[in-house]
PDB file of N, CA, C, O and CB in Angstrom:
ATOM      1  N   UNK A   1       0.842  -1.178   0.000  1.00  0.00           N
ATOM      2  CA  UNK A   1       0.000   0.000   0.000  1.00  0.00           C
ATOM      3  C   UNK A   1       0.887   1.241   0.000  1.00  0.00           C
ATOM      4  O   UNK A   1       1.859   1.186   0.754  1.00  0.00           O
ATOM      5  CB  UNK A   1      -0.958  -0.002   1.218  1.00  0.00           C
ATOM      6  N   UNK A   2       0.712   2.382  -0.740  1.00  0.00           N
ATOM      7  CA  UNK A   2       0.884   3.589  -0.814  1.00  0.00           C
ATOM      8  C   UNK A   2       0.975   4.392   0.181  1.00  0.00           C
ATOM      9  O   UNK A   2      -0.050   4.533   0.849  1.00  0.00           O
ATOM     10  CB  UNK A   2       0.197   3.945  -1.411  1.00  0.00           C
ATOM     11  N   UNK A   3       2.319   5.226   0.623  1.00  0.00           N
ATOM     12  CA  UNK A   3       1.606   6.256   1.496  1.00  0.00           C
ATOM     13  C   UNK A   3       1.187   7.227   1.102  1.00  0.00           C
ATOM     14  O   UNK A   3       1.267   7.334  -0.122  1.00  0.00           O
ATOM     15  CB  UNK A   3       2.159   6.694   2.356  1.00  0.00           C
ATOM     16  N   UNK A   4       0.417   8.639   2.004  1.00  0.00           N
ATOM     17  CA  UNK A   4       0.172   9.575   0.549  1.00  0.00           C
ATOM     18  C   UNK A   4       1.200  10.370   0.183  1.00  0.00           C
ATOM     19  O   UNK A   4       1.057  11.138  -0.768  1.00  0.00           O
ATOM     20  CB  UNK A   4      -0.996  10.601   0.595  1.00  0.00           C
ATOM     21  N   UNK A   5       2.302  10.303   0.837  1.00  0.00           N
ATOM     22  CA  UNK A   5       3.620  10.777  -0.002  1.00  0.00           C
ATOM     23  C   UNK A   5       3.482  10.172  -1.283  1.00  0.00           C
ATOM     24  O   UNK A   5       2.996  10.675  -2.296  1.00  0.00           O
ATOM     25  CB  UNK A   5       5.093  10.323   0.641  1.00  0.00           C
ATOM     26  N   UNK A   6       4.053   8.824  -1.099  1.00  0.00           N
ATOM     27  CA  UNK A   6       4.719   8.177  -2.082  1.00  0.00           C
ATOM     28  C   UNK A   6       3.386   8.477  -3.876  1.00  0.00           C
ATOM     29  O   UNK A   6       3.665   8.626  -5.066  1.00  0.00           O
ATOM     30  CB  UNK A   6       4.970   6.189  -1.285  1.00  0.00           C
ATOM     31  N   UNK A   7       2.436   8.445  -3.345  1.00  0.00           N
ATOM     32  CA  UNK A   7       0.882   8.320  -3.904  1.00  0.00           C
ATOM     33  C   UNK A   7       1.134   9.855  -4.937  1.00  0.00           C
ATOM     34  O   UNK A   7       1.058   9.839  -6.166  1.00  0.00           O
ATOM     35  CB  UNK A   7      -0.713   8.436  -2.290  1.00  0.00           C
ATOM     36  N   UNK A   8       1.387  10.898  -4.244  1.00  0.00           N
ATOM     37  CA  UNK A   8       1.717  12.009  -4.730  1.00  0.00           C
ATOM     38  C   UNK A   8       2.804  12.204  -5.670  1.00  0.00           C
ATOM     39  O   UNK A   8       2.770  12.576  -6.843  1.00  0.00           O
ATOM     40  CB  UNK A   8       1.869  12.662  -3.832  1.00  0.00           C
ATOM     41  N   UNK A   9       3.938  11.827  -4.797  1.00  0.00           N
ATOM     42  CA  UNK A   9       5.098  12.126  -5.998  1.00  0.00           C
ATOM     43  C   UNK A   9       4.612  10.962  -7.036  1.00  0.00           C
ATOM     44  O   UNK A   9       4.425  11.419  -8.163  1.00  0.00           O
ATOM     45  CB  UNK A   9       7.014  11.883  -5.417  1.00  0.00           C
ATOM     46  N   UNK A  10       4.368   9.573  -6.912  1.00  0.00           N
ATOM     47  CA  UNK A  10       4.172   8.555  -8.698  1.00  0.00           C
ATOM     48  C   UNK A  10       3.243   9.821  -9.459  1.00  0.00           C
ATOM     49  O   UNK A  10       3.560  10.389 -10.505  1.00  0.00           O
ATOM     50  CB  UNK A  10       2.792   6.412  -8.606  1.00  0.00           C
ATOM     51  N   UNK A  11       2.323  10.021  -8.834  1.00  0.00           N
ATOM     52  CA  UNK A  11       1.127  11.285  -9.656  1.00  0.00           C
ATOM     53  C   UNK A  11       1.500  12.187 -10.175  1.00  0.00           C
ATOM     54  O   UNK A  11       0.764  12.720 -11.006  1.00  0.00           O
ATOM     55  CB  UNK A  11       0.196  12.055  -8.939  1.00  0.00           C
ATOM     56  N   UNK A  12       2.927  12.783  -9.872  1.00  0.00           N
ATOM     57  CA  UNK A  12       3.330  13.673 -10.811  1.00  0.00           C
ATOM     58  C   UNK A  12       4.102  12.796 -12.329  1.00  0.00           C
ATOM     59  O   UNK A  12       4.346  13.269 -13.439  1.00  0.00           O
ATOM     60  CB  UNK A  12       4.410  14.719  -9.918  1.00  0.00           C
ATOM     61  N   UNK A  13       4.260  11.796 -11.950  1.00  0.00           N
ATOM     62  CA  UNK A  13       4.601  11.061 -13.371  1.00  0.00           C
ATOM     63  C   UNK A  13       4.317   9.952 -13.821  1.00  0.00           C
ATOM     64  O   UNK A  13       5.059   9.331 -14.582  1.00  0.00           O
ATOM     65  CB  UNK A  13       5.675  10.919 -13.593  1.00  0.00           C
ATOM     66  N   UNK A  14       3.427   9.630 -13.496  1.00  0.00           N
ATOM     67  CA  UNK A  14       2.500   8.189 -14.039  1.00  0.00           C
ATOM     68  C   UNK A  14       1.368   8.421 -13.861  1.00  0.00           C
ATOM     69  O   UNK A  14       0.928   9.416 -13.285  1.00  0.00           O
ATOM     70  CB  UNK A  14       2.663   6.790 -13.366  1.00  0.00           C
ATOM     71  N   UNK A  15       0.649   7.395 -14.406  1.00  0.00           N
ATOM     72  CA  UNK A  15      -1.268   8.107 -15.126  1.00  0.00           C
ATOM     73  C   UNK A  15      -1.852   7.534 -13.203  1.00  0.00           C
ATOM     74  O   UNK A  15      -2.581   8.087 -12.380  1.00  0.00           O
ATOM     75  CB  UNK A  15      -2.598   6.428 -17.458  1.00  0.00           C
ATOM     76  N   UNK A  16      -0.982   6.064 -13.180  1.00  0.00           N
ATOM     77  CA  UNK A  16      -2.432   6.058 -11.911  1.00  0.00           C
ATOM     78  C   UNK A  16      -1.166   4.927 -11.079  1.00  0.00           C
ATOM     79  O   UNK A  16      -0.863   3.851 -11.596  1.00  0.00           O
ATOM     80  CB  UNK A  16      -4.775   5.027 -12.601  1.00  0.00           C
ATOM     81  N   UNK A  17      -0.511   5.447  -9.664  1.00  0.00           N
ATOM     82  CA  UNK A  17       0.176   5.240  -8.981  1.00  0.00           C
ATOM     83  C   UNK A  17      -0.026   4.198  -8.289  1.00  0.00           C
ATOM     84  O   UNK A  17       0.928   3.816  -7.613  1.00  0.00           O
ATOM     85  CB  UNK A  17       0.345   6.043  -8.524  1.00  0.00           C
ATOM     86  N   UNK A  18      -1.296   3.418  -8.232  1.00  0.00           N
ATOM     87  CA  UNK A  18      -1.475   1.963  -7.663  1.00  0.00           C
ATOM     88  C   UNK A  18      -1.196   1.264  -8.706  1.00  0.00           C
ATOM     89  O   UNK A  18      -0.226   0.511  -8.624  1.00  0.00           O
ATOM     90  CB  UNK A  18      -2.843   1.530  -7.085  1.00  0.00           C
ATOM     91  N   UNK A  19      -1.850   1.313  -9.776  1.00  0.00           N
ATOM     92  CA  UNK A  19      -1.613   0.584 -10.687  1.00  0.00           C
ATOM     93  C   UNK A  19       0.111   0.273 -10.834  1.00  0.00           C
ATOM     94  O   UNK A  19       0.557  -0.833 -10.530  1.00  0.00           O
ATOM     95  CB  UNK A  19      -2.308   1.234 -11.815  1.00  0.00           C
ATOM     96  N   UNK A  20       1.052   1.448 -11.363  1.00  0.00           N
ATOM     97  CA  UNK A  20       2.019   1.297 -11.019  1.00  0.00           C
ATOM     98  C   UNK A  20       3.080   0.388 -10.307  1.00  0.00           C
ATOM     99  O   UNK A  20       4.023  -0.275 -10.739  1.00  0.00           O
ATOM    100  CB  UNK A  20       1.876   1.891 -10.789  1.00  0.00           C
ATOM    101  N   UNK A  21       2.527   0.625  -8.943  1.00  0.00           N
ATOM    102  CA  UNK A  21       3.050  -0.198  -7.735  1.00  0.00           C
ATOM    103  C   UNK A  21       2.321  -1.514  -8.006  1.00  0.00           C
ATOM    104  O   UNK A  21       3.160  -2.393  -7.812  1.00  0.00           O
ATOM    105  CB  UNK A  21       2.684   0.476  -6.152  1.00  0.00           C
ATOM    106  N   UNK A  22       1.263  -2.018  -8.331  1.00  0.00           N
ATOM    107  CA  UNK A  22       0.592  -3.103  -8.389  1.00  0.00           C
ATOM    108  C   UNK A  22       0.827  -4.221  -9.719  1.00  0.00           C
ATOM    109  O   UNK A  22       0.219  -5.290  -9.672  1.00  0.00           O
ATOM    110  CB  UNK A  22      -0.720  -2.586  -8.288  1.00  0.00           C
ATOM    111  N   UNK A  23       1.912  -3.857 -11.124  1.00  0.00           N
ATOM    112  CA  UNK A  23       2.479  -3.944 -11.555  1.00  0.00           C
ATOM    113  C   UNK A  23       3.934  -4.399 -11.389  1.00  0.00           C
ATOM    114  O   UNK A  23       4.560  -5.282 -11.975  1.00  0.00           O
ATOM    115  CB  UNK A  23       2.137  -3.326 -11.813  1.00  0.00           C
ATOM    116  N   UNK A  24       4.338  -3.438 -10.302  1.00  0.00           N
ATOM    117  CA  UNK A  24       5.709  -3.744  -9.783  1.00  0.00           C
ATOM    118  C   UNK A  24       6.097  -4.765  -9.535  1.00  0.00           C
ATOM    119  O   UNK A  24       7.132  -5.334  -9.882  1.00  0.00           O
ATOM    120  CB  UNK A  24       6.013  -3.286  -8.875  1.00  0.00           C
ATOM    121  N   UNK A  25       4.595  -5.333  -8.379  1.00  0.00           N
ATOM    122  CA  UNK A  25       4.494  -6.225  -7.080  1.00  0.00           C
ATOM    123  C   UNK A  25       4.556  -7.598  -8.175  1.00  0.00           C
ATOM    124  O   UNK A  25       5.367  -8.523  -8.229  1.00  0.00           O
ATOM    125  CB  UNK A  25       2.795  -5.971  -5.863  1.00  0.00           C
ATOM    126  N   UNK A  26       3.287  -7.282  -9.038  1.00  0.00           N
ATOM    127  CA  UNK A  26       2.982  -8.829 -10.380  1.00  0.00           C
ATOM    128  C   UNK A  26       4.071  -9.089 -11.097  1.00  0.00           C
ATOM    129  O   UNK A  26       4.052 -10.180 -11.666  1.00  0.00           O
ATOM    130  CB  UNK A  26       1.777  -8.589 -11.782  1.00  0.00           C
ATOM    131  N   UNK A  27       5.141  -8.338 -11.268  1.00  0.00           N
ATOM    132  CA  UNK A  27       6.331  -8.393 -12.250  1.00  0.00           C
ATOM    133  C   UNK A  27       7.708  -8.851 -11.563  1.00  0.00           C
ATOM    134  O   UNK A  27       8.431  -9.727 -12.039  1.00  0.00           O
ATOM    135  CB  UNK A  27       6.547  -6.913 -12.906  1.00  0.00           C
ATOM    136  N   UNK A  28       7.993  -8.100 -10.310  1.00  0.00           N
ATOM    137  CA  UNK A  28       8.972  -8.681  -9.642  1.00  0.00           C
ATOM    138  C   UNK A  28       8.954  -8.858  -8.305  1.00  0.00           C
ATOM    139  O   UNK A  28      10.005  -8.481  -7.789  1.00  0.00           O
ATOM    140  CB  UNK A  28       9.920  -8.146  -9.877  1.00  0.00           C
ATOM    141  N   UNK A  29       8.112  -9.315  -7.504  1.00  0.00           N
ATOM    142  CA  UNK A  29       7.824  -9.654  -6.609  1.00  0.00           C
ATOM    143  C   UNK A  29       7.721  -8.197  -5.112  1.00  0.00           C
ATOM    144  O   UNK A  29       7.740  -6.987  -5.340  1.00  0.00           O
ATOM    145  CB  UNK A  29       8.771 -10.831  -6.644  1.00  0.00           C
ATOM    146  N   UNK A  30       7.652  -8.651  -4.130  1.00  0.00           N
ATOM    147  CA  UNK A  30       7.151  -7.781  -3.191  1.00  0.00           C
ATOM    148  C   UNK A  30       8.372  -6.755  -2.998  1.00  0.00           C
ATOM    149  O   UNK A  30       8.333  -5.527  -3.082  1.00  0.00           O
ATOM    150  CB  UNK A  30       6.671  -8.566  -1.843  1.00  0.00           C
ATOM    151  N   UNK A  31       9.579  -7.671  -2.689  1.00  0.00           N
ATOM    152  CA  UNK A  31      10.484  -6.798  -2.347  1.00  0.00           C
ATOM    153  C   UNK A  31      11.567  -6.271  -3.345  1.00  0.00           C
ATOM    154  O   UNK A  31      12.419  -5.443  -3.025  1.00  0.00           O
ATOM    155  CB  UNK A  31      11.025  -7.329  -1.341  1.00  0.00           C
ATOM    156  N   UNK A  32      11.483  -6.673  -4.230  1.00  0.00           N
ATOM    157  CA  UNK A  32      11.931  -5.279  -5.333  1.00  0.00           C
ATOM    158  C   UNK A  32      11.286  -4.999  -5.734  1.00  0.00           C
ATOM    159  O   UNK A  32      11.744  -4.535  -6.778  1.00  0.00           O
ATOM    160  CB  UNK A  32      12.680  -5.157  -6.340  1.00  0.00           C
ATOM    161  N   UNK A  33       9.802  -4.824  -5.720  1.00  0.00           N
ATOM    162  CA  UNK A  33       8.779  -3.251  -5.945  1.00  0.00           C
ATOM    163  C   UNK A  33       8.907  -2.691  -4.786  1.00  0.00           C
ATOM    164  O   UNK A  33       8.717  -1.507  -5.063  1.00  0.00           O
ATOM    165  CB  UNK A  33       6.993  -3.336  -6.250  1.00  0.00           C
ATOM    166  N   UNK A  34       9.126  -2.753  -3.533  1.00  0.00           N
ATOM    167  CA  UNK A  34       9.413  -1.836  -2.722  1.00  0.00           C
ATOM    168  C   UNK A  34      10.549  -0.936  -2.789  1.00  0.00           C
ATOM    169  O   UNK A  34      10.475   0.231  -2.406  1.00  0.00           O
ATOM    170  CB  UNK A  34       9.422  -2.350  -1.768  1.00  0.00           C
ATOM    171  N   UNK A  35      11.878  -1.600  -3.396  1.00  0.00           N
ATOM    172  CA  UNK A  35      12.959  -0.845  -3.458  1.00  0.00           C
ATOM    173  C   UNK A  35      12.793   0.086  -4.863  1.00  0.00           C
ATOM    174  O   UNK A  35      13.189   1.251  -4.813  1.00  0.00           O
ATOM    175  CB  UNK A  35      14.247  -1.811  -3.394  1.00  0.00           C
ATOM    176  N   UNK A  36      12.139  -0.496  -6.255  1.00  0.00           N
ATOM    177  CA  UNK A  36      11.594   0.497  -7.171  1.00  0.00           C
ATOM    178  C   UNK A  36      10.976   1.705  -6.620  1.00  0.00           C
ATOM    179  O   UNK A  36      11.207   2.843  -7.030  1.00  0.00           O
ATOM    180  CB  UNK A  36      10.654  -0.097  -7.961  1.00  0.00           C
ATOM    181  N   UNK A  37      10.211   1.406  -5.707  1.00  0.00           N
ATOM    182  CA  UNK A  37       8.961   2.385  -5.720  1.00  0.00           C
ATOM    183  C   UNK A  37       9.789   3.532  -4.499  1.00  0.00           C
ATOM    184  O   UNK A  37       9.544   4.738  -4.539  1.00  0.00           O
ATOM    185  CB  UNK A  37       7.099   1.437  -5.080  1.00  0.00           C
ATOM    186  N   UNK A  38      10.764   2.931  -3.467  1.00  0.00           N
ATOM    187  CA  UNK A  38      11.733   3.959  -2.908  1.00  0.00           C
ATOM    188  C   UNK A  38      12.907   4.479  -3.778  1.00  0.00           C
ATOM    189  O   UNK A  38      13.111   5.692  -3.723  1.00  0.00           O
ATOM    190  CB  UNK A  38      12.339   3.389  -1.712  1.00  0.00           C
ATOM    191  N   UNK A  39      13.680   3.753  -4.547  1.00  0.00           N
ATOM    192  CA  UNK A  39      13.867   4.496  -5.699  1.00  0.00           C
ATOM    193  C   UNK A  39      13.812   5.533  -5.915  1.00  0.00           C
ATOM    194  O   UNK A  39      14.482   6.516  -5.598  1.00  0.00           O
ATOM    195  CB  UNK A  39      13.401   4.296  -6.374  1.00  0.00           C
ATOM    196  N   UNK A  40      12.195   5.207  -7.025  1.00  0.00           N
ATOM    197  CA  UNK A  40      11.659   6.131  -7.484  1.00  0.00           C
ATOM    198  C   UNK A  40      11.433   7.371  -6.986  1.00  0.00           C
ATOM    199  O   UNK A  40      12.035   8.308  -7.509  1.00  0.00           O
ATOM    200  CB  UNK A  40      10.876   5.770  -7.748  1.00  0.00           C
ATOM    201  N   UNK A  41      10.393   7.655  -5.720  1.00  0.00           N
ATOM    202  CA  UNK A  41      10.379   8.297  -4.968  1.00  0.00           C
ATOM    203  C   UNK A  41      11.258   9.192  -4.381  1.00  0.00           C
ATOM    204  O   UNK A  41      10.950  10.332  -4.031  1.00  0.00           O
ATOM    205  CB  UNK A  41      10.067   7.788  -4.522  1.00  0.00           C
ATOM    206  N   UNK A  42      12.408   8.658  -4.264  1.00  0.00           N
ATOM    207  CA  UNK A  42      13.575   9.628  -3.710  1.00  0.00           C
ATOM    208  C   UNK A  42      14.175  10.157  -4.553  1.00  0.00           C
ATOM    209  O   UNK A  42      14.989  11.043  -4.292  1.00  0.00           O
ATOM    210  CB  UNK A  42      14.562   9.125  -2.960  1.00  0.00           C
ATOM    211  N   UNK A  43      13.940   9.772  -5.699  1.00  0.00           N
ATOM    212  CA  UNK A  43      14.596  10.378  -7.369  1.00  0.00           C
ATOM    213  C   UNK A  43      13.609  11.591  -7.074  1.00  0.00           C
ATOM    214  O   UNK A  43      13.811  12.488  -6.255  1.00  0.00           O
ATOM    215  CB  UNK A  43      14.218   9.219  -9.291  1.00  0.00           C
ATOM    216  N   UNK A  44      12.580  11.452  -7.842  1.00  0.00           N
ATOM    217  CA  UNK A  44      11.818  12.443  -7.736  1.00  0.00           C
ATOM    218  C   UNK A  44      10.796  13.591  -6.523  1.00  0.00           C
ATOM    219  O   UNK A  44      10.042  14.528  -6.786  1.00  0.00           O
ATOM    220  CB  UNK A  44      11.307  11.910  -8.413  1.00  0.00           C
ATOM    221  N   UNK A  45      11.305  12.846  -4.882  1.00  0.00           N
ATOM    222  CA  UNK A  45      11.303  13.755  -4.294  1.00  0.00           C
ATOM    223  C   UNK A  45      10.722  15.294  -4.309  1.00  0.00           C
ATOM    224  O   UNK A  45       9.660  15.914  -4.252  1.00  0.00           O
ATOM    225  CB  UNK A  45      12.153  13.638  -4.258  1.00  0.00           C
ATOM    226  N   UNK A  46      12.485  15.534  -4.453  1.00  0.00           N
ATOM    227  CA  UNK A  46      12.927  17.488  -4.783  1.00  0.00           C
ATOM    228  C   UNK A  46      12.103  17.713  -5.832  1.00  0.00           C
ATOM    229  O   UNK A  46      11.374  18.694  -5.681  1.00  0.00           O
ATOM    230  CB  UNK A  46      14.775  18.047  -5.400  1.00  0.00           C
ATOM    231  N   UNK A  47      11.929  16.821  -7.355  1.00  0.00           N
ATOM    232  CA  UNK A  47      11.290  17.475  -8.602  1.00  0.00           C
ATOM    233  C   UNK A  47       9.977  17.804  -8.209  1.00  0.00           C
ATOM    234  O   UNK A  47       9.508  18.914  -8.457  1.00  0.00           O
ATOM    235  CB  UNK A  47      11.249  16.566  -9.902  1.00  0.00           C
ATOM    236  N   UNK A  48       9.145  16.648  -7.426  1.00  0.00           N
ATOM    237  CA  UNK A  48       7.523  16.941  -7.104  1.00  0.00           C
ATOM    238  C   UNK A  48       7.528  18.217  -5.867  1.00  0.00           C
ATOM    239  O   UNK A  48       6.883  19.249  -6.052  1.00  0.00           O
ATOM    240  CB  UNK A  48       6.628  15.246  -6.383  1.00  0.00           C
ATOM    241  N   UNK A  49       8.073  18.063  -5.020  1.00  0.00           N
ATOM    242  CA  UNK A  49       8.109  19.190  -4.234  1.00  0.00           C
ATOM    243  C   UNK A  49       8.087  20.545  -4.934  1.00  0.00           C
ATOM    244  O   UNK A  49       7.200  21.387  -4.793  1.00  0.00           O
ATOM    245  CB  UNK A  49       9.222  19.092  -3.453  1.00  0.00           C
ATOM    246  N   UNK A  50       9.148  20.652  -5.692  1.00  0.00           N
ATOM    247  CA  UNK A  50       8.906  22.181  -6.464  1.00  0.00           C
ATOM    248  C   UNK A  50       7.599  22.683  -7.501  1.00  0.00           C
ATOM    249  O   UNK A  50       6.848  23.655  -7.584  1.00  0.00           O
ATOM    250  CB  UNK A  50      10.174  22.338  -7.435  1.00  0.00           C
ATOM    251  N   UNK A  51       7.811  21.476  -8.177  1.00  0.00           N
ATOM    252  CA  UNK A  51       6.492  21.800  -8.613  1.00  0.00           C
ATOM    253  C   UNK A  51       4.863  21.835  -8.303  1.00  0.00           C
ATOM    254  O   UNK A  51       3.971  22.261  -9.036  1.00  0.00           O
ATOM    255  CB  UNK A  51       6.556  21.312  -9.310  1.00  0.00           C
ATOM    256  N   UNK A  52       4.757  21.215  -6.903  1.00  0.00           N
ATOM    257  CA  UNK A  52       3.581  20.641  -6.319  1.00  0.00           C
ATOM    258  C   UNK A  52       3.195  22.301  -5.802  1.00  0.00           C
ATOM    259  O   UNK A  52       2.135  22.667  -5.295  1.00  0.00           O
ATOM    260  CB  UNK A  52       3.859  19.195  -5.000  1.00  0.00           C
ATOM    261  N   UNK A  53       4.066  22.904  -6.022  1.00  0.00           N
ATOM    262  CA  UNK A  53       3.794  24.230  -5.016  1.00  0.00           C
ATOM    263  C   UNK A  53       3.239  25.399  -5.833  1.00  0.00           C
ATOM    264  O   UNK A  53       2.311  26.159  -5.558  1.00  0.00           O
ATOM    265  CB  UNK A  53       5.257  24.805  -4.247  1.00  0.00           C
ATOM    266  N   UNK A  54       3.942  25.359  -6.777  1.00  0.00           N
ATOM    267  CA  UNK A  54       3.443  26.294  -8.348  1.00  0.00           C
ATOM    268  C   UNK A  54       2.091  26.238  -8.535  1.00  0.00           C
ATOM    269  O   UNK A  54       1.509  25.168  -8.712  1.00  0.00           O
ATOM    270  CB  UNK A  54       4.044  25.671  -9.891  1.00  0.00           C
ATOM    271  N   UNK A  55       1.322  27.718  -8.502  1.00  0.00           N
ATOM    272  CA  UNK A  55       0.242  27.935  -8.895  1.00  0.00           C
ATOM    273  C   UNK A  55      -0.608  26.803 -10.201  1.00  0.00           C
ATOM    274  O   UNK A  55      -0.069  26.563 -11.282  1.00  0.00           O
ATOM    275  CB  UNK A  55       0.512  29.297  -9.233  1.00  0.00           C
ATOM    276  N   UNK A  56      -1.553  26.413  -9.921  1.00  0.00           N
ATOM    277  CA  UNK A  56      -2.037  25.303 -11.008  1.00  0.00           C
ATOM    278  C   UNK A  56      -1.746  24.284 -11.101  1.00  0.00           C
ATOM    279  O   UNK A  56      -2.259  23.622 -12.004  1.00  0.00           O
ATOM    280  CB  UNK A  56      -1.884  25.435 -12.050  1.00  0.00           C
ATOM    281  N   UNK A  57      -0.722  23.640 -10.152  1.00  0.00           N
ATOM    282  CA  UNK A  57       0.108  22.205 -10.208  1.00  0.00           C
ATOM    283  C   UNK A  57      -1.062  21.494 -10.786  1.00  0.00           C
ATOM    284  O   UNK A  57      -2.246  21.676 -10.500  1.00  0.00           O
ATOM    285  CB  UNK A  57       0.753  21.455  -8.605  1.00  0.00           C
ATOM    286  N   UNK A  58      -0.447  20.474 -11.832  1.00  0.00           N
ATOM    287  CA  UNK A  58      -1.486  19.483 -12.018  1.00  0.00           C
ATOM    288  C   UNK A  58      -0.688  18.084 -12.369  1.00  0.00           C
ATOM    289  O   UNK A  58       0.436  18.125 -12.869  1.00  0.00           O
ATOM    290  CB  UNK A  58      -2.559  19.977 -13.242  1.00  0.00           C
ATOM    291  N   UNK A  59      -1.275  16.990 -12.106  1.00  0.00           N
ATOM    292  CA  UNK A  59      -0.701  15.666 -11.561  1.00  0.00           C
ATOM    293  C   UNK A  59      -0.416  15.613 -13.095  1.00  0.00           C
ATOM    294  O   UNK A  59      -0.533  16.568 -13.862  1.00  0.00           O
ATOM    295  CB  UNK A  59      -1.728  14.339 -10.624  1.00  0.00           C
ATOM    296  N   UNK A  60       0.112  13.906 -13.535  1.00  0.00           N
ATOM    297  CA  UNK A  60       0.444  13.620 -14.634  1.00  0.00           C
ATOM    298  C   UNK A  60      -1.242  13.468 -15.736  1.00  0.00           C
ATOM    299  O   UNK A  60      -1.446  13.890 -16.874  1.00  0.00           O
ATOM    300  CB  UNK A  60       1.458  12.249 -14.352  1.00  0.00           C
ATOM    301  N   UNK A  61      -1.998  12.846 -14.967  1.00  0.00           N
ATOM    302  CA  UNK A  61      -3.418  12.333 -15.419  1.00  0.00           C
ATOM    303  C   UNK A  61      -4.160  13.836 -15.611  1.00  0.00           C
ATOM    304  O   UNK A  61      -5.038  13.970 -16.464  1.00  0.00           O
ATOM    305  CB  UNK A  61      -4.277  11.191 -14.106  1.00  0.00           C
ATOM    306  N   UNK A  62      -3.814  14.755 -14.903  1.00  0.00           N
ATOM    307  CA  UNK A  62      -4.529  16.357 -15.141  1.00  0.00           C
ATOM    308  C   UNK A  62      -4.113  16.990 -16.463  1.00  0.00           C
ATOM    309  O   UNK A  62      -4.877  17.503 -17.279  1.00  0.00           O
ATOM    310  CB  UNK A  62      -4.014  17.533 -13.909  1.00  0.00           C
ATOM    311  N   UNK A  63      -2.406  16.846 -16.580  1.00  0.00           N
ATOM    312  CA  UNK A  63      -1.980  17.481 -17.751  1.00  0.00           C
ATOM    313  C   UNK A  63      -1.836  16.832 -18.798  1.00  0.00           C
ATOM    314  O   UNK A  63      -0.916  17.251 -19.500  1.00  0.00           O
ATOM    315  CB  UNK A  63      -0.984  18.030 -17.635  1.00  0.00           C
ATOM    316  N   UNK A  64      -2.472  15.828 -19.251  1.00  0.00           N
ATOM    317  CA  UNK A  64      -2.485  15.072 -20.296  1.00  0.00           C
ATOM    318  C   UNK A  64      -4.088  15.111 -20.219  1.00  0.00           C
ATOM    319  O   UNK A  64      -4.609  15.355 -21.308  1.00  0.00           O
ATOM    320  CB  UNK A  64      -1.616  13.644 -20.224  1.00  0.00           C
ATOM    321  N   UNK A  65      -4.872  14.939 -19.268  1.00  0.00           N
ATOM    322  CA  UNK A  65      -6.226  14.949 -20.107  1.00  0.00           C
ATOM    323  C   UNK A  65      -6.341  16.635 -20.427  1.00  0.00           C
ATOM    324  O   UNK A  65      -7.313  16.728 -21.177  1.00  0.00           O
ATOM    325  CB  UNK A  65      -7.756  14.239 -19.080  1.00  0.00           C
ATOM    326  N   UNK A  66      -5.824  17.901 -20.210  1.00  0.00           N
ATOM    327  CA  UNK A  66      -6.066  18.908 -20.242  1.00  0.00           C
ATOM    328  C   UNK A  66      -5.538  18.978 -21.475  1.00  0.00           C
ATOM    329  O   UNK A  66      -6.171  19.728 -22.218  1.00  0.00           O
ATOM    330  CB  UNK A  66      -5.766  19.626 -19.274  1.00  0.00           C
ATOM    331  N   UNK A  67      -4.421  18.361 -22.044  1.00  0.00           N
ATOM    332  CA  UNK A  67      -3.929  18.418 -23.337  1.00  0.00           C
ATOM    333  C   UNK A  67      -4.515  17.969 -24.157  1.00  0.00           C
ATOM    334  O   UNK A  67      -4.614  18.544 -25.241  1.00  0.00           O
ATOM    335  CB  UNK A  67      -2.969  18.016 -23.520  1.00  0.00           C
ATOM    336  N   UNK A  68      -5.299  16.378 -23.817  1.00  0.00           N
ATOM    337  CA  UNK A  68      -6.432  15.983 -25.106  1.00  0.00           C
ATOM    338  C   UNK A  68      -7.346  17.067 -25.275  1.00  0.00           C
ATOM    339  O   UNK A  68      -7.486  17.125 -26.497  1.00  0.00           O
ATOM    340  CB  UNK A  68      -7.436  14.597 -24.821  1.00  0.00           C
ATOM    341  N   UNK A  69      -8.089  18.012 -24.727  1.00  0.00           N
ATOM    342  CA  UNK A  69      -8.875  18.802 -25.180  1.00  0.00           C
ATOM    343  C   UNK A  69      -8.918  19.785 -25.916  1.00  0.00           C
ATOM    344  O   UNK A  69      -9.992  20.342 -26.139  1.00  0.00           O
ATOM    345  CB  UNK A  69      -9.218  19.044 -24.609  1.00  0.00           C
TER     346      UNK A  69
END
């Protein structure tokens, strides 16, 4: 399970962050999707932080459906 950290930063770059992790888990088992998904997370950290703060932030799934329109 997700915390809502972790839930937040995948959302700035993947469409849907369980899925993600739930992928991880079906592909390489429990404990290297945990170390992916800390990884990940600590990669992108600092990047979601800065931008989470910027007027209009919008997740990955916001700015791509805002772009289909």
């Amino acid at each position: 399970m997700l915390t809502e950290n972790q839930r937040a930063v995948l959302a700035h770059v993947v469409v849907d962050p369980d899925a993600w992790y739930a992928h991880a888990i079906a592909h390489f088992g429990q404990v290297i999707a945990d170390v992916q998904l800390a990884t990940k997370v600590a990669r992108l950290q600092a990047i979601y932080e800065a931008e989470s703060v910027k007027p209009g932030y919008k997740t990955r799934v916001e700015r791509e459906a805002e772009a289909k329109k």
